[in-house]
C-alpha positions as a Markdown table, in Angstrom:
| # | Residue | x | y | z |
|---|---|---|---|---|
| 1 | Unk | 7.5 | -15.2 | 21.1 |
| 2 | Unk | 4.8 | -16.7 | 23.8 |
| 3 | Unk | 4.4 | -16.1 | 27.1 |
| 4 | Unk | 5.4 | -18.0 | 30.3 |
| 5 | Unk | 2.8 | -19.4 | 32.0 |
| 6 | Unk | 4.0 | -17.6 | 35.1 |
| 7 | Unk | 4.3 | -14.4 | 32.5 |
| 8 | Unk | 0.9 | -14.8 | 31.7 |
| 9 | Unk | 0.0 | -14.9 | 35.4 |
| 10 | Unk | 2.0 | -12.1 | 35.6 |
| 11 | Unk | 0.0 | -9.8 | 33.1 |
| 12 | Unk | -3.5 | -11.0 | 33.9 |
| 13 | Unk | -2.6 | -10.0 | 38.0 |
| 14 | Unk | -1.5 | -6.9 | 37.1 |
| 15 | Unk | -4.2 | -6.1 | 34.5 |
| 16 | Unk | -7.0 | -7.6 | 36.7 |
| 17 | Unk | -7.6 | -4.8 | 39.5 |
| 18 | Unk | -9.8 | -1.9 | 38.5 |
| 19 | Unk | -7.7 | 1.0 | 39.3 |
| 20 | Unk | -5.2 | -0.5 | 37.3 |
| 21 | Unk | -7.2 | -1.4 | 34.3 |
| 22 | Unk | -8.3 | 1.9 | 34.3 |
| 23 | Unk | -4.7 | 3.5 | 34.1 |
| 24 | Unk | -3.8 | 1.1 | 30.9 |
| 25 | Unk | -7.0 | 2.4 | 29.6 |
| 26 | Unk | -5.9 | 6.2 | 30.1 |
| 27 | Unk | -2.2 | 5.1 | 28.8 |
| 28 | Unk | -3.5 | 3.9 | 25.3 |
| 29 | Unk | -4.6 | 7.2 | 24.8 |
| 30 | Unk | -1.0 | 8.9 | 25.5 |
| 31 | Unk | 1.7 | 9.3 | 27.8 |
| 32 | Unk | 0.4 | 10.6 | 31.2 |
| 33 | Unk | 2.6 | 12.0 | 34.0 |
| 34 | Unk | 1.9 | 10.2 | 37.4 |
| 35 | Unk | -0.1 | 13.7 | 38.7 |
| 36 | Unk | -2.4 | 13.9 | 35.5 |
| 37 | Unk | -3.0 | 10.4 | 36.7 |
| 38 | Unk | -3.8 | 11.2 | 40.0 |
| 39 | Unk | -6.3 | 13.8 | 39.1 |
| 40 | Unk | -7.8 | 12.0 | 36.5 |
| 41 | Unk | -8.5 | 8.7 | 39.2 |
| 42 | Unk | -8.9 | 10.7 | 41.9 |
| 43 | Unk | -6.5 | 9.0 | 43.9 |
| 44 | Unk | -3.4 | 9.7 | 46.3 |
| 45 | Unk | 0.0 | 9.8 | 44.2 |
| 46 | Unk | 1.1 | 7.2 | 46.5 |
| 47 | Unk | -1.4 | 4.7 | 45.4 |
| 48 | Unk | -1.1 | 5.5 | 42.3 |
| 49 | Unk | 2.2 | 5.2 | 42.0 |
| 50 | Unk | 2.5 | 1.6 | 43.6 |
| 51 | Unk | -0.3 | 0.1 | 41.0 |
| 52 | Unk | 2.1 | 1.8 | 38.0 |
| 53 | Unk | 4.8 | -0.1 | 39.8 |
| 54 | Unk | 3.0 | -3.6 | 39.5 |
| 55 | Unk | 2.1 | -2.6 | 36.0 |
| 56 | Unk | 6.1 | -1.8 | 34.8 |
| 57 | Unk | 7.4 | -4.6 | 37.1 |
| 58 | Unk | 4.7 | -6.9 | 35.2 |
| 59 | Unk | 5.9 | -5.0 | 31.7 |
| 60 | Unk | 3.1 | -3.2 | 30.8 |
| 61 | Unk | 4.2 | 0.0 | 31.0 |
| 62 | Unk | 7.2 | 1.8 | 31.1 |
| 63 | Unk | 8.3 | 4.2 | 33.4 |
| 64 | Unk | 10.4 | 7.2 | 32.2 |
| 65 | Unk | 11.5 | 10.6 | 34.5 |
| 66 | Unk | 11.8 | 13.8 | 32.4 |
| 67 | Unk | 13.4 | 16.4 | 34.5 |
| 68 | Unk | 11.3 | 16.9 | 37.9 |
| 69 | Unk | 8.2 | 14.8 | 36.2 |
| 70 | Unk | 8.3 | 11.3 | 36.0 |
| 71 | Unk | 5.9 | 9.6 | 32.8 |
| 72 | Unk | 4.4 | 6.4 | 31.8 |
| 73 | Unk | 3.1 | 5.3 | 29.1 |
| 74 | Unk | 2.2 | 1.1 | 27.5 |
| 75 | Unk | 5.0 | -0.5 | 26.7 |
| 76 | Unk | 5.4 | -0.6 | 23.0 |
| 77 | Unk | 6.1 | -4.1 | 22.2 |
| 78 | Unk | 6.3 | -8.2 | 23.2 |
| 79 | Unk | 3.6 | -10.1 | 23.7 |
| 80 | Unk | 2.1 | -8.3 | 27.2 |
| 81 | Unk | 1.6 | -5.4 | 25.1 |
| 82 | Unk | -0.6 | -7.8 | 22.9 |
| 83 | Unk | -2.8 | -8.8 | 25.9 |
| 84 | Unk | -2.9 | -5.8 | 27.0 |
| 85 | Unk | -4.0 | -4.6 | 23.8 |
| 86 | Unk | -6.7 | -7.1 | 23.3 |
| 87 | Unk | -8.4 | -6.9 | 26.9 |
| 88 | Unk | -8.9 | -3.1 | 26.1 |
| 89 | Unk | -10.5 | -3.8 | 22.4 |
| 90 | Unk | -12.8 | -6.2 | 24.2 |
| 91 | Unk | -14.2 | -3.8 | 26.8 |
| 92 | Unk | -17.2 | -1.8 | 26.2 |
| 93 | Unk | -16.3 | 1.4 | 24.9 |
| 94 | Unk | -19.2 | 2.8 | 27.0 |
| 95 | Unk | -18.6 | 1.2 | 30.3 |
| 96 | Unk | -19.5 | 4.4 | 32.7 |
| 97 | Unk | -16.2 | 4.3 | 34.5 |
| 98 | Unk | -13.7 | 4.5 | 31.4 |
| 99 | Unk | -16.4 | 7.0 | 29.6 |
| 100 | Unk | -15.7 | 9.1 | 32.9 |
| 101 | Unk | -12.2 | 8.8 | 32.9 |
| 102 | Unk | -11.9 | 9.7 | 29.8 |
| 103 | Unk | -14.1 | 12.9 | 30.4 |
| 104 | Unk | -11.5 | 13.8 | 32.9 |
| 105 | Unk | -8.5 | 13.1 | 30.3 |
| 106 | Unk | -10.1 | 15.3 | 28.3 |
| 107 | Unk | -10.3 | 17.9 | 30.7 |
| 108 | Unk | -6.6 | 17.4 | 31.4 |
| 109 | Unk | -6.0 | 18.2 | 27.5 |
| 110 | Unk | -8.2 | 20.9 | 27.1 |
| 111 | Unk | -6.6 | 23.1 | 30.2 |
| 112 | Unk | -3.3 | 22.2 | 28.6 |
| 113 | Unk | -4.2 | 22.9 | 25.0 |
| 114 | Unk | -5.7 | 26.1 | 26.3 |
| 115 | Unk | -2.5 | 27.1 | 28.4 |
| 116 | Unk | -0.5 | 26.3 | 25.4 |
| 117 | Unk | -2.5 | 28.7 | 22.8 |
| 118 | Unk | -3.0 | 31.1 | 25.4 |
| 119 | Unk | 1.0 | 31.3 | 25.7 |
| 120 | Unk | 1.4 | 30.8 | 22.0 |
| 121 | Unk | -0.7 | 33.9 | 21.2 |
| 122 | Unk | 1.2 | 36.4 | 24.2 |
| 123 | Unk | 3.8 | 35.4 | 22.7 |
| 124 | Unk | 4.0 | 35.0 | 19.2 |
| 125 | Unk | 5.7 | 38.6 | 18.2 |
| 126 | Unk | 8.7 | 37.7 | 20.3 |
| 127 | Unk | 9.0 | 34.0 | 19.5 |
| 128 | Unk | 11.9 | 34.2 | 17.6 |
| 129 | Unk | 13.6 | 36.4 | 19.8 |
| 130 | Unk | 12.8 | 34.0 | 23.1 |
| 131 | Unk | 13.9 | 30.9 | 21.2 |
| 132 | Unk | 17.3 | 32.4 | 20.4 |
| 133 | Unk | 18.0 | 32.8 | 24.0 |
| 134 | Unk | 18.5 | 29.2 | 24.3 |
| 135 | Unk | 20.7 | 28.4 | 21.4 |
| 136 | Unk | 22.6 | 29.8 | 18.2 |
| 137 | Unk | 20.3 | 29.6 | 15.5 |
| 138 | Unk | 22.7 | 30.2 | 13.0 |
| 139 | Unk | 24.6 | 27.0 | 13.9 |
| 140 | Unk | 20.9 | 24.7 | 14.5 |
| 141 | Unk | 19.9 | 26.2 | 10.6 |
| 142 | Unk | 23.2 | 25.7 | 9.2 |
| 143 | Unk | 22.8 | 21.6 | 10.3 |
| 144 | Unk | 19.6 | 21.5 | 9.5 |
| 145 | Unk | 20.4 | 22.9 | 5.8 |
| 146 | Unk | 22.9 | 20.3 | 5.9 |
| 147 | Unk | 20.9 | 17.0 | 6.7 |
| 148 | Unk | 18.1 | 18.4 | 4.3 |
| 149 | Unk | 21.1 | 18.5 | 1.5 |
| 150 | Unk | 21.3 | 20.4 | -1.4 |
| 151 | Unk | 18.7 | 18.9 | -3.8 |
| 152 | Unk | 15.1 | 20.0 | -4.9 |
| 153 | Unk | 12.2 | 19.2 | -3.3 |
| 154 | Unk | 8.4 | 18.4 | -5.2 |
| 155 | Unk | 7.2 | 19.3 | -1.4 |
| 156 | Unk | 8.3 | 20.1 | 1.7 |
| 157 | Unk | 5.9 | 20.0 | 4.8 |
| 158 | Unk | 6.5 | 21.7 | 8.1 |
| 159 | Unk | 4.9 | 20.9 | 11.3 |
| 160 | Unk | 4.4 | 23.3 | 13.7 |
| 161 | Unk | 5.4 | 25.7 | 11.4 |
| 162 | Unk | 5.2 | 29.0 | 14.4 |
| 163 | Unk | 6.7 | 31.9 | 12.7 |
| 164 | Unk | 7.8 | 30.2 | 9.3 |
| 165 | Unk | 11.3 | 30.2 | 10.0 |
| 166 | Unk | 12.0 | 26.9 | 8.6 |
| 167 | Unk | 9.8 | 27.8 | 5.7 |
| 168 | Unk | 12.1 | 30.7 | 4.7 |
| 169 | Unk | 15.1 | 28.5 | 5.3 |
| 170 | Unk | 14.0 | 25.6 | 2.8 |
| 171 | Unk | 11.3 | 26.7 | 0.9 |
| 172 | Unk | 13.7 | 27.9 | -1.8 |
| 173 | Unk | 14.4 | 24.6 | -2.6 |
| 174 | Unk | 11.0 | 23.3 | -2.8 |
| 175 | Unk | 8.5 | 23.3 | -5.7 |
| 176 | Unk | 5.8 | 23.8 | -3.4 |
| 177 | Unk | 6.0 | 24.4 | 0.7 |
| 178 | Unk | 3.1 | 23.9 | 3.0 |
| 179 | Unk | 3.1 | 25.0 | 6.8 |
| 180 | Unk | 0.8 | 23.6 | 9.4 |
| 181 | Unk | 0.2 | 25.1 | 13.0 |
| 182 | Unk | -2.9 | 25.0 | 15.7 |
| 183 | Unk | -2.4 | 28.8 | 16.8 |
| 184 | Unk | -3.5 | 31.6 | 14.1 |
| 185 | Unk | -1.2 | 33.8 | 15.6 |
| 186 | Unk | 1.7 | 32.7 | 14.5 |
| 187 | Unk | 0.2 | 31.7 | 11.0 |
| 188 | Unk | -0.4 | 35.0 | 10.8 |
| 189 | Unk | 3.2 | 35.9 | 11.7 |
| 190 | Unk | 4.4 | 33.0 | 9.3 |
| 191 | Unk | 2.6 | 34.7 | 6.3 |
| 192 | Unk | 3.7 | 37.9 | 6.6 |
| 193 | Unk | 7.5 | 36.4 | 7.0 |
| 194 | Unk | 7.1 | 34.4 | 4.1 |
| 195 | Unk | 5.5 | 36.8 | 1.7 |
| 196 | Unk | 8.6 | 39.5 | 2.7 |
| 197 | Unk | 11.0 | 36.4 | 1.5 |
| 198 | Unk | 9.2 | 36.4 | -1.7 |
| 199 | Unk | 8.0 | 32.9 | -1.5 |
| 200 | Unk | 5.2 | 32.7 | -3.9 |
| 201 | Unk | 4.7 | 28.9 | -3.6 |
| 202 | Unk | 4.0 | 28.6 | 0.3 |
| 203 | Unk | 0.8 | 27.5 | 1.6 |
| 204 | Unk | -0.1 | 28.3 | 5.0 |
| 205 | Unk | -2.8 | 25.9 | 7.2 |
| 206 | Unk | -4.1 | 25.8 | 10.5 |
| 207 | Unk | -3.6 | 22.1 | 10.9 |
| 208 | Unk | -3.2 | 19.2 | 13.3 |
| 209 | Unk | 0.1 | 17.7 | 13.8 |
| 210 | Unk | -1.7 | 14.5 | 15.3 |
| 211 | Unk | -3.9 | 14.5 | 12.5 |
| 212 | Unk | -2.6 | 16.1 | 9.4 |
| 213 | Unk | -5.0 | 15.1 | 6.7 |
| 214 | Unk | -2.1 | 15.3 | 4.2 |
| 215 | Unk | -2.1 | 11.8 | 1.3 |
| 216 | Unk | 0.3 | 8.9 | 2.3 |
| 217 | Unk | 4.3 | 9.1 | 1.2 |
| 218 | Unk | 3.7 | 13.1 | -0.2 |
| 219 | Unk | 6.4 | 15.4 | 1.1 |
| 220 | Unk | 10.1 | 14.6 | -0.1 |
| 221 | Unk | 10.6 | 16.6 | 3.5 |
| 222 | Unk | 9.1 | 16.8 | 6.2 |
| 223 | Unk | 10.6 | 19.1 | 9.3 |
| 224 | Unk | 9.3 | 19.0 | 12.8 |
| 225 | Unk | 11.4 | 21.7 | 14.1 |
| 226 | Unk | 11.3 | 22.3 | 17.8 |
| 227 | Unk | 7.6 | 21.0 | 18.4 |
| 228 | Unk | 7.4 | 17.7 | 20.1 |
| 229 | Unk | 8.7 | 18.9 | 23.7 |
| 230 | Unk | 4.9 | 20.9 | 23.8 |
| 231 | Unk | 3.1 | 17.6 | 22.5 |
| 232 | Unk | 1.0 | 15.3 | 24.9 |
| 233 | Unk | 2.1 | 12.7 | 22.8 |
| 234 | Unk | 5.0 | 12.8 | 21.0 |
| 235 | Unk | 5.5 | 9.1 | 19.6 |
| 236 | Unk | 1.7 | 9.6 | 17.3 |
| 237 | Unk | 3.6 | 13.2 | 16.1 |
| 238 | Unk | 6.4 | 11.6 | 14.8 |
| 239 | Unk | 4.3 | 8.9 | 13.3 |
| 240 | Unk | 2.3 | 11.0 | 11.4 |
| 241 | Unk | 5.2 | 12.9 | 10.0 |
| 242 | Unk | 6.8 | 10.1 | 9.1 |
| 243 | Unk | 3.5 | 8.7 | 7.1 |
| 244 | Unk | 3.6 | 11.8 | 4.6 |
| 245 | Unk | 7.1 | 11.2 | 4.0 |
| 246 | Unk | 7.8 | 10.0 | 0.4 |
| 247 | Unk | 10.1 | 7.3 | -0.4 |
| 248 | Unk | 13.7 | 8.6 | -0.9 |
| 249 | Unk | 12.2 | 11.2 | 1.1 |
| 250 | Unk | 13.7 | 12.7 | 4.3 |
| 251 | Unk | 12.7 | 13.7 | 7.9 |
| 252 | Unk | 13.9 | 16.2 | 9.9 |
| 253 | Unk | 13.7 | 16.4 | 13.8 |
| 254 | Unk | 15.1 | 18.9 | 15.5 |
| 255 | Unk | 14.4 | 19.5 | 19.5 |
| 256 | Unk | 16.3 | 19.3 | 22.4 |
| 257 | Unk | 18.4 | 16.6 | 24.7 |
| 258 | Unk | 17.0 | 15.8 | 27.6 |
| 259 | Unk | 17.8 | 18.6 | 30.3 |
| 260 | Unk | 16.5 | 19.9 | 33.8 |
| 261 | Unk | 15.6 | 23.4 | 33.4 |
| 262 | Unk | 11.9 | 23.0 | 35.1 |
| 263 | Unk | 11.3 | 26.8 | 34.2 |
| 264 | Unk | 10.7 | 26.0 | 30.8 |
| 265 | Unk | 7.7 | 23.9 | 31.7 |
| 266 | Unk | 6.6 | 26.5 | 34.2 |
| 267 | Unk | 6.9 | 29.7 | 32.1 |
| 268 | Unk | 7.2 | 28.8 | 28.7 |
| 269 | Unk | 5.0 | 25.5 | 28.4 |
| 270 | Unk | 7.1 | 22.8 | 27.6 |
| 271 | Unk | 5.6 | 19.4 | 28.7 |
| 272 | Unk | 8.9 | 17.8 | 28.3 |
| 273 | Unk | 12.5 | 18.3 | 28.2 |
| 274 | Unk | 14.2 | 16.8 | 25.9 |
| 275 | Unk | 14.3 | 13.7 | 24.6 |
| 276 | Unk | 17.0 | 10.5 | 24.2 |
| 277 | Unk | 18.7 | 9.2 | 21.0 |
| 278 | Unk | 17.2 | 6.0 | 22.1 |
| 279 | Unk | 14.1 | 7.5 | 22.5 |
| 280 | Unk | 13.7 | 9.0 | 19.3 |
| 281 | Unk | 15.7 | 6.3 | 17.6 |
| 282 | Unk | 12.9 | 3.9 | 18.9 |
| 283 | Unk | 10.3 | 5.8 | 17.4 |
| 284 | Unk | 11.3 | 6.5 | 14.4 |
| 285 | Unk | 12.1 | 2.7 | 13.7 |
| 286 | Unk | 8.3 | 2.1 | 14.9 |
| 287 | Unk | 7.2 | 3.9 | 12.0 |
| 288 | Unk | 9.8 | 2.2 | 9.4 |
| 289 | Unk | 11.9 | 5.5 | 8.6 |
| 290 | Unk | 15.7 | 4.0 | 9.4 |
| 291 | Unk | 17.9 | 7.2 | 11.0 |
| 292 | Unk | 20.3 | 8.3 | 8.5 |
| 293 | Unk | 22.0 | 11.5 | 10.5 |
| 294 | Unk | 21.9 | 12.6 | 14.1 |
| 295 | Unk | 23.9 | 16.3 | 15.0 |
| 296 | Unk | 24.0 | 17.1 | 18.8 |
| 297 | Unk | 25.0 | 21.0 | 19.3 |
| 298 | Unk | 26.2 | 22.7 | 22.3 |
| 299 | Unk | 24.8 | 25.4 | 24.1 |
| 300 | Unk | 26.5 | 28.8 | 23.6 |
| 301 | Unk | 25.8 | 29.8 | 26.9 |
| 302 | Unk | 26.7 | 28.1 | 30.7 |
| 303 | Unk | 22.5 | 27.7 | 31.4 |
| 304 | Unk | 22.1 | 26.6 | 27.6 |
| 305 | Unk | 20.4 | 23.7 | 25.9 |
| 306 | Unk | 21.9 | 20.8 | 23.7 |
| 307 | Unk | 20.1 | 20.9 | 20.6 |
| 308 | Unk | 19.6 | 17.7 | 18.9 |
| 309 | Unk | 18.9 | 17.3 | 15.0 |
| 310 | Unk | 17.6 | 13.8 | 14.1 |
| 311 | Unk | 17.4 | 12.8 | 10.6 |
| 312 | Unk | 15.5 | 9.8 | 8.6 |
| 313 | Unk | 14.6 | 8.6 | 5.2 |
| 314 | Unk | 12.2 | 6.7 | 3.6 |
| 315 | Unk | 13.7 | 3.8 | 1.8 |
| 316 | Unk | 13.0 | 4.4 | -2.2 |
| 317 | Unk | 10.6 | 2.4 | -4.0 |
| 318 | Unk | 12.1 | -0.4 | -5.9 |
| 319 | Unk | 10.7 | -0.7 | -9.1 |
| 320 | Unk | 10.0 | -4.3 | -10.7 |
| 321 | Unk | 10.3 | -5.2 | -14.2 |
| 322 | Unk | 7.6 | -6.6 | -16.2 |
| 323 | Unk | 7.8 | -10.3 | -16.3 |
């Protein structure tokens, strides 16, 4: 598909106005809410917010609310995506006003990757106890057993493993189990849990969801089990855990629907709440791993939240005869 020439007028207008280029710049890097933005530019949230309006009403990015918060990020496909994409690869990387913008971005992550840990480590003894006051586990387990089915796995990867509860849940059926998580606290936690169940053939790293260093197509599963609503970006998360998953192999997301309880980003962290079926649907067809399941579960309690388990699978390898 080409572009109008009134399209491409379109794009280069919006593109072509500093303030602007410099948010698409910030955008390739992850979704941003509009007041990250604001303190990043240094700008009123009024301006801001009427250049991200030329820049959605021209297609370039998309505009999303999630609860009180209201995201953008570049829109993910067509062909303004592919301008947009190949202005940025052209610019300097060392131009002085994107290398200080992205100085201030990563500020923005650090204070958030620090809150996060800080809150990770209070809280780490009680996690399991806090997380049960949002939903049954017994139920979320017994689906989540269910959309991993009953066969063996070679290996079974889980990111963001926290206290190891999925670990203890699935790693009996695995021939090897490895756990990944950023705070040490609740690796520590996780090890002791997983040693009590007797699991032998667990292996616990302090690892990088983003970046998991893990071969191509090497987990028959892969579980991401309540994670990506702490996550900067989610989309690259559940990229990368679909990249390790083998073929025939299976991934399993589970996190919530989207909801409105703004204390959970206040007290407990979360950068967002919930996500769509379209959402998540979109991503995982982004990173070729078709949606073979999806279970939505009720809260148990009026103030509850709707947990949502997304399933996937890699399509196996089909193997050619000799000719």
């Amino acid at each position: 598909m080409t572009l109008s020439a009134k399209q491409a007028v379109d794009v280069l207008r919006a593109a072509g106005e500093p303030t602007r280029l410099r948010i698409l710049a910030l955008l390739q890097r992850e979704e941003l809410a509009v007041l990250e933005l604001c303190r990043v530019l240094d700008q009123s949230q009024p301006r801001v917010s009427r250049h991200l309006k030329l820049l959605a009403e021209a297609g370039l990015v998309e505009r999303f609310p999630d609860g009180a918060w209201v995201f953008y990020r570049l829109t993910g496909a067509g062909r303004q995506c592919e301008v947009v994409a190949e202005v940025l690869a052209r610019i300097n990387p060392d131009d002085p006003g994107l290398a200080r913008d992205r100085r201030k971005l990563d500020d923005v992550q650090a204070e958030r990757a620090d809150a996060a840990q800080a809150y990770f480590a209070e809280n780490a003894v009680h996690w399991d106890r806090i997380r049960s006051l949002y939903v049954s586990d017994a139920d979320v387990e017994a689906e989540i057993l269910r959309a991993a089915g009953s066969g063996r796995f070679r290996r079974m990867v889980d990111l963001g493993a926290g206290t190891g509860r999925m670990l203890t849940l699935l790693a009996g059926q695995a021939d090897h189990a490895l756990g990944l998580d950023l705070s040490q606290q609740m690796l520590n936690i996780a090890r002791r849990n997983v040693t009590e169940a007797g699991l032998t053939h667990v292996e616990l790293r302090h690892g990088d969801i983003f970046d998991t260093r893990l071969p191509d197509a090497s987990a028959d599963l892969v579980v991401v089990h309540q994670v990506l609503h702490y996550l900067g970006d989610p989309a690259a998360a559940v990229k990368e855990a679909a990249r390790i998953v083998a073929p025939d192999g299976r991934l399993i997301i589970v996190d919530f629907a989207p909801h409105k309880h703004e204390f959970l980003r206040e007290q407990h962290q979360h950068r967002r709440l919930g996500f769509s079926d379209d959402e998540m649907a979109r991503w995982l067809a982004e990173a070729e791993l078709p949606q073979v399941g999806l279970r939505a579960l009720p809260p148990t309690r009026a103030d509850g939240l709707t947990v949502k388990i997304w399933a996937a699978q890699r399509a196996p390898t089909v193997l050619r005869s000799a000719a």
